[in-house]
Backbone as a ProteinNet text record, in pm:
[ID]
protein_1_A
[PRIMARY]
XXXXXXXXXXXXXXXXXXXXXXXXXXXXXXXXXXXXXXXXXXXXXXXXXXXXXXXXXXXXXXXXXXXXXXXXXXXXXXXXXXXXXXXXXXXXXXXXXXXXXXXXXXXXXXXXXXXXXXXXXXXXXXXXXXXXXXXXXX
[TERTIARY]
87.6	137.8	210	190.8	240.8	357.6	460.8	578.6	578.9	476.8	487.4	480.1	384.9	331.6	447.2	512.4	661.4	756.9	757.1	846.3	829.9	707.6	684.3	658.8	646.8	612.1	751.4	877	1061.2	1066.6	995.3	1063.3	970	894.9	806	878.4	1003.2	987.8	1150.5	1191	1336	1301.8	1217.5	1205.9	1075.8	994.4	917.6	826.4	904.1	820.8	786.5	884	807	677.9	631.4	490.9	394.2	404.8	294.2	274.4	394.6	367.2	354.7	363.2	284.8	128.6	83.3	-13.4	-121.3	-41.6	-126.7	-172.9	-49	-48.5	-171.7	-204.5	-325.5	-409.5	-476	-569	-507.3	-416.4	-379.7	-415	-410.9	-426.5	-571.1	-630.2	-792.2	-834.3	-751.7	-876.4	-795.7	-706	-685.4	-788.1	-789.6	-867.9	-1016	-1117	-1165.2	-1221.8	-1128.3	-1131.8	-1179.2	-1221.9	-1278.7	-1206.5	-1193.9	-1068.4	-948	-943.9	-823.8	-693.5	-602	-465.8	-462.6	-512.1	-527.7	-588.4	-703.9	-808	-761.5	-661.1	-619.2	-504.4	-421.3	-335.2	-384.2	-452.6	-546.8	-586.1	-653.6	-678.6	-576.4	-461.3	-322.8	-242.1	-304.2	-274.8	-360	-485.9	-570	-558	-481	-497.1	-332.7	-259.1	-156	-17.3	-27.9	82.5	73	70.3	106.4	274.4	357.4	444.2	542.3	513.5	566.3	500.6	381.3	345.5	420.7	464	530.9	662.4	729.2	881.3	867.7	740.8	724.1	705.4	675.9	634.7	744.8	836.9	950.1	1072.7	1185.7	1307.2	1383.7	1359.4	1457.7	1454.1	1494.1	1486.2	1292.7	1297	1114.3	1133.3	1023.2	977.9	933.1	994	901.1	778	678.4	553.3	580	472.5	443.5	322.6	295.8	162.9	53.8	109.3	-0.7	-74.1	31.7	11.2	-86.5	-10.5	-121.2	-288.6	-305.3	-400.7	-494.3	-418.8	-546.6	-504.9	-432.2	-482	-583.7	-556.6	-694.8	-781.1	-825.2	-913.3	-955.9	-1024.6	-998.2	-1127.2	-1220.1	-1299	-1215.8	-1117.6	-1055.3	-918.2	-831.7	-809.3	-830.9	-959.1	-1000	-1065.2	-1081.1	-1096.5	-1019.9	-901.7	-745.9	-686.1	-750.7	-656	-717.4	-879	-888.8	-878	-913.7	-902.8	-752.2	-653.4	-505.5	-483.8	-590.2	-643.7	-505.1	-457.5	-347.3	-463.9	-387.8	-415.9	-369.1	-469.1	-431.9	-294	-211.4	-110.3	-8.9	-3.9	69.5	48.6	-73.4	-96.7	-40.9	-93.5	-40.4	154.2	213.9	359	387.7	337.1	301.1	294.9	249.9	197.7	276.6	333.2	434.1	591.3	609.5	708	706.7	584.7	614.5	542.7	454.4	351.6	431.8	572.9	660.8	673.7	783	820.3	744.1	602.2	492.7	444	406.3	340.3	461.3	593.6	712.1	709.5	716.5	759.8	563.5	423.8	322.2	330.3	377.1	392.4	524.9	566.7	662.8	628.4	712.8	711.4	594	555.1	423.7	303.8	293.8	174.2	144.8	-61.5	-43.7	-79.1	-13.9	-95.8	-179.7	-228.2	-352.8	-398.3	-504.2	-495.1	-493.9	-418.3	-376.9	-475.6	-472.3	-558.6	-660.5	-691.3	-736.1	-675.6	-563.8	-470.9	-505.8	-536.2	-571.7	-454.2	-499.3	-363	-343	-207.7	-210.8	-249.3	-311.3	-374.9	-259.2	-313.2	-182.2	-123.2	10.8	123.2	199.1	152.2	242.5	267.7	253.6	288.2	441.9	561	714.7	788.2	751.9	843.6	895.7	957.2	1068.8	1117.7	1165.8	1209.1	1178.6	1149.3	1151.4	1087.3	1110	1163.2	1276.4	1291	1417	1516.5
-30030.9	-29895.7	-29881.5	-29812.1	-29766.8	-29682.9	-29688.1	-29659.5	-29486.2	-29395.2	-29294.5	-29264.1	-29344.6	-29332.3	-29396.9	-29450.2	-29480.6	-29418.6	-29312.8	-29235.1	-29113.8	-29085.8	-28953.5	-28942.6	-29063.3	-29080.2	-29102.1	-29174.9	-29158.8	-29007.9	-28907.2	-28853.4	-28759.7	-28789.5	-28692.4	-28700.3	-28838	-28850.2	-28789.1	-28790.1	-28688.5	-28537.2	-28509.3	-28367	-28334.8	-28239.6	-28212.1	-28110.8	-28042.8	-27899.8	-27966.4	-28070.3	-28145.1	-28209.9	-28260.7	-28308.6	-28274.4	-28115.2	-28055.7	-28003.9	-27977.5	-27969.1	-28152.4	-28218.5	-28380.8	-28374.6	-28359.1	-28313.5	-28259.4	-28152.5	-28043	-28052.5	-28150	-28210.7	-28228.3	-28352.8	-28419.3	-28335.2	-28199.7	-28147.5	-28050.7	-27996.5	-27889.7	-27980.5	-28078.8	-28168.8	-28213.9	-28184.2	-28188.5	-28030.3	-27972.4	-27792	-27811.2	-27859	-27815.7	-27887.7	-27997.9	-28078.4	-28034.2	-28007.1	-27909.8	-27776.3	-27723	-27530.9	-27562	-27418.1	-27395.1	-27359.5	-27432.8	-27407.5	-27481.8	-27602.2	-27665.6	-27532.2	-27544.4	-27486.6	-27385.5	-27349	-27268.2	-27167.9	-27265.9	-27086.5	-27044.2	-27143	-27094.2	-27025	-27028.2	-26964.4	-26793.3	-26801.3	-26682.8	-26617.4	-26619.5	-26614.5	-26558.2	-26627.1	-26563	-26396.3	-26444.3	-26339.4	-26224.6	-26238.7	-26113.3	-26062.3	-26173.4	-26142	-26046.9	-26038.2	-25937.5	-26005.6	-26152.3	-26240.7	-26308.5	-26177.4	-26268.7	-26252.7	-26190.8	-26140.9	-26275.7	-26338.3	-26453.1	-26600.8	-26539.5	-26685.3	-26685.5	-26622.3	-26615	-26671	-26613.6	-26663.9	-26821.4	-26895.3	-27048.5	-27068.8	-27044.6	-27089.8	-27100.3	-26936.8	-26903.8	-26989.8	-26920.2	-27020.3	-27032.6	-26886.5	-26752.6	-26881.8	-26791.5	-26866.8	-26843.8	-26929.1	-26919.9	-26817.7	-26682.1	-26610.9	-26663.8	-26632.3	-26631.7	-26609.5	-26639.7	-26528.8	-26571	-26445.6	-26475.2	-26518.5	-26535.2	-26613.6	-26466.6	-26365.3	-26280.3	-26248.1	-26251.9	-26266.5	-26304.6	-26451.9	-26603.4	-26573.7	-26549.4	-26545.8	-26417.8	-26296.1	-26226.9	-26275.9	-26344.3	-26358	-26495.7	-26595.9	-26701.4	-26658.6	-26592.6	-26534.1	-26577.8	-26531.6	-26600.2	-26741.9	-26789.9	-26867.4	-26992.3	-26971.7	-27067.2	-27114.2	-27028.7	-27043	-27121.7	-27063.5	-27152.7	-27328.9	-27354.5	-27471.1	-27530.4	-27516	-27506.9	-27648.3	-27511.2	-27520.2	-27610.2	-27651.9	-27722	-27881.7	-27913	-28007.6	-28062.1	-27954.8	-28033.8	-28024.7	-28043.5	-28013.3	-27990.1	-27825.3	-27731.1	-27613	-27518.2	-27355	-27308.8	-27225.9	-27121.8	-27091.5	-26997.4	-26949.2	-27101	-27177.9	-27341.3	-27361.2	-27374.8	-27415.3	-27309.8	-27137.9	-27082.4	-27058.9	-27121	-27111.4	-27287.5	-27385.2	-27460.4	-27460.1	-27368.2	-27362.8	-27257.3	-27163.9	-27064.2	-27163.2	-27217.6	-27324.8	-27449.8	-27491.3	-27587.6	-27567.4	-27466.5	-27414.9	-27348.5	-27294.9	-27230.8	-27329.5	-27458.4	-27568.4	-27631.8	-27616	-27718.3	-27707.7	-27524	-27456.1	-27516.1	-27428	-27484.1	-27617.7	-27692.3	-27889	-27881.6	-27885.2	-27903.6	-27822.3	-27720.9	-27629	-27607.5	-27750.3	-27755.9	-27647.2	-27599.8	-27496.6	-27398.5	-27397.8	-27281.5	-27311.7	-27476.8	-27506.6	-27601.1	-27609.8	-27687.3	-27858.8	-27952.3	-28120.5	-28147.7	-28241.4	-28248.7	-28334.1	-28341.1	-28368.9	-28252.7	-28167.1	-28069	-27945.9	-27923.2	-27804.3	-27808.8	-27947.8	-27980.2	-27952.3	-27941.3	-27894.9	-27725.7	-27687.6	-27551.6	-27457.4	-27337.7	-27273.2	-27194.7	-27104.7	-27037.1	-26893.3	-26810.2	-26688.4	-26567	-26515.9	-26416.9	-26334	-26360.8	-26332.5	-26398.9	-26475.2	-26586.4	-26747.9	-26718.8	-26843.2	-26821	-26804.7	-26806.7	-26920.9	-27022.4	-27117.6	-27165.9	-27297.5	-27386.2	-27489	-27564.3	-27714.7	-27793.5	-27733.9	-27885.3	-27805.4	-27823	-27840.4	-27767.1	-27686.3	-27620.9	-27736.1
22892.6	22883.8	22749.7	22694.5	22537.8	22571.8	22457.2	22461.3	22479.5	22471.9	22505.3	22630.7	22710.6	22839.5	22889.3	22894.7	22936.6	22955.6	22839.8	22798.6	22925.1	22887	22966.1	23116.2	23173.2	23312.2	23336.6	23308.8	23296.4	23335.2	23210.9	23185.9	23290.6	23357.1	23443.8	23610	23615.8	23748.2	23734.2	23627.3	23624.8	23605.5	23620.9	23591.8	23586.1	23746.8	23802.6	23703.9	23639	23513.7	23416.6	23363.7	23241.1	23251.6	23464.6	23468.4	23403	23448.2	23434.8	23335.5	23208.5	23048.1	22961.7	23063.2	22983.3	23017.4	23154.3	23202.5	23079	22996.1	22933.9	22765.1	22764	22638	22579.3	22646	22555	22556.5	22670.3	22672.1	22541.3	22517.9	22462.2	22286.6	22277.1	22163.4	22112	22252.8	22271.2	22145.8	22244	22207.9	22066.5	22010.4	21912.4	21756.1	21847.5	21718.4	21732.7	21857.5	21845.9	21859.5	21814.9	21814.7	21648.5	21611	21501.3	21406.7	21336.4	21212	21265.2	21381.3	21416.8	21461.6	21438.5	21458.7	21378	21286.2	21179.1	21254	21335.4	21383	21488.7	21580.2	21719.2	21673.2	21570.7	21541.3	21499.4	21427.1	21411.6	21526.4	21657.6	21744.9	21854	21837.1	21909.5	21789.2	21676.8	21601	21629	21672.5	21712.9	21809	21929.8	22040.2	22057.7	21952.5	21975.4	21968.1	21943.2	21969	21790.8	21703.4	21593.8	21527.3	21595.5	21589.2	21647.6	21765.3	21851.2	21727.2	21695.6	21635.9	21462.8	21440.8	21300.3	21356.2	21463.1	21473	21513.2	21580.9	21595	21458.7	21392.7	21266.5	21093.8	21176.7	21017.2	21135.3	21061.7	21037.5	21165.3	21206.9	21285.4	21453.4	21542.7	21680.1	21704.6	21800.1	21831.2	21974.7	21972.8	22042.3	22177.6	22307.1	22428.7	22421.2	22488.9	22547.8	22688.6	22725.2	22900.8	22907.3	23065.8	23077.8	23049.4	23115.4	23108.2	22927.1	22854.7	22699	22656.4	22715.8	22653.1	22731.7	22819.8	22884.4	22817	22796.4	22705	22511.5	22473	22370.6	22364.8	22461.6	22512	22490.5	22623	22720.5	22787	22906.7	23046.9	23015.5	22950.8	22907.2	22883.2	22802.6	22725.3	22857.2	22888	22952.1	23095.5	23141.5	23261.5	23220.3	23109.5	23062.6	23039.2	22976	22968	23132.5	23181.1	23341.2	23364.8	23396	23475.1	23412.8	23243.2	23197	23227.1	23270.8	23292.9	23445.8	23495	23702.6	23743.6	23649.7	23715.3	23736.6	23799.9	23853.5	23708.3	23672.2	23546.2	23541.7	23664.9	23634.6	23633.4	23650.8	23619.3	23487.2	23443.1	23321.2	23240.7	23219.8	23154.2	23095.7	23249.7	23260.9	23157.8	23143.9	23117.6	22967.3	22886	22777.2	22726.4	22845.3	22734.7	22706.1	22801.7	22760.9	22662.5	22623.7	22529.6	22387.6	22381.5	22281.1	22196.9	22177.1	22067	21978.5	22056	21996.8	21911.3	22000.1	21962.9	21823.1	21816.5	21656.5	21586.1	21603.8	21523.4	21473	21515	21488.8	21409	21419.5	21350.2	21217.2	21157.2	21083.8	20982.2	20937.4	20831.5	20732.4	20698.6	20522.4	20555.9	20663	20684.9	20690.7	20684.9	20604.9	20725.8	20732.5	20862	20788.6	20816.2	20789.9	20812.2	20734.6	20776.3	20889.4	20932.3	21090.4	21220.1	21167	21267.8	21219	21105.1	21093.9	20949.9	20923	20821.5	20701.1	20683.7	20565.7	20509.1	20625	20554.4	20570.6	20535.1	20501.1	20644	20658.7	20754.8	20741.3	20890.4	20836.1	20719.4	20685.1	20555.4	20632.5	20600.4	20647	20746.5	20832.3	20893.2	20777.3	20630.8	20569.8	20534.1	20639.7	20609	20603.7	20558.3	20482.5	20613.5	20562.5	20665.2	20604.8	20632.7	20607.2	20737.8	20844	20960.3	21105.8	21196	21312.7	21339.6	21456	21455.6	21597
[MASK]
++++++++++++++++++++++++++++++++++++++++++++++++++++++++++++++++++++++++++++++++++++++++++++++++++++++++++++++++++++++++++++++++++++++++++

């Protein structure tokens, strides 16, 4: 067992909500490496879908934006979504509650200075107008 899988199964049996956002992780790490354009294009994607307003505040300095599940689910769409769910063998509305809780942090902490690393979104840039600077991690 590797020191993460340690970590997170600790940290899964102190706290029942964190299961099911460890649960979602790796899948959520899956679609990202491949979605089209990596993080770059799913970021794009939440920007069309009406949530580019939430994805700029994960991304600039300020506090990071809520969403709800109903949000996340039409800027998904129910396709992506139901693949989502079942690769993390939760119920959509689990997974979606799931993903509005750790997916702020998540863009935030991958997205130093605006810019995505490479790995995460092939070093490409972010769509125009969510490139607002940072230094870190909030």
């Amino acid at each position: 067992m590797s020191l993460l899988d340690a970590v997170m199964s600790a940290a899964c049996r102190n706290n029942p909500e964190f299961s099911g956002q460890a649960r979602l992780l790796p899948v959520l790490i899956a679609q990202v490496d491949t979605y089209p354009g990596g993080l770059a294009g799913l970021i794009a994607k939440f920007q069309d879908g009406g949530l580019g307003e939430a994805m700029a505040s994960w991304i600039g300095t300020g506090p990071n934006q809520k969403v709800t599940a109903p949000q996340l689910r039409l800027a998904l769409g129910d396709d992506l979504v139901a693949q989502l769910a079942q690769s993390a063998d939760q119920d959509q509305d689990e997974m979606l509650r799931n993903l509005g809780a750790m997916l702020p942090s998540l863009v935030d902490y991958a997205t130093p200075d605006g810019v995505l690393p490479d790995g995460l979104g092939r070093g490409a840039s972010l769509p125009k107008g969510l490139s607002l600077g940072k230094s870190g991690p909030k």
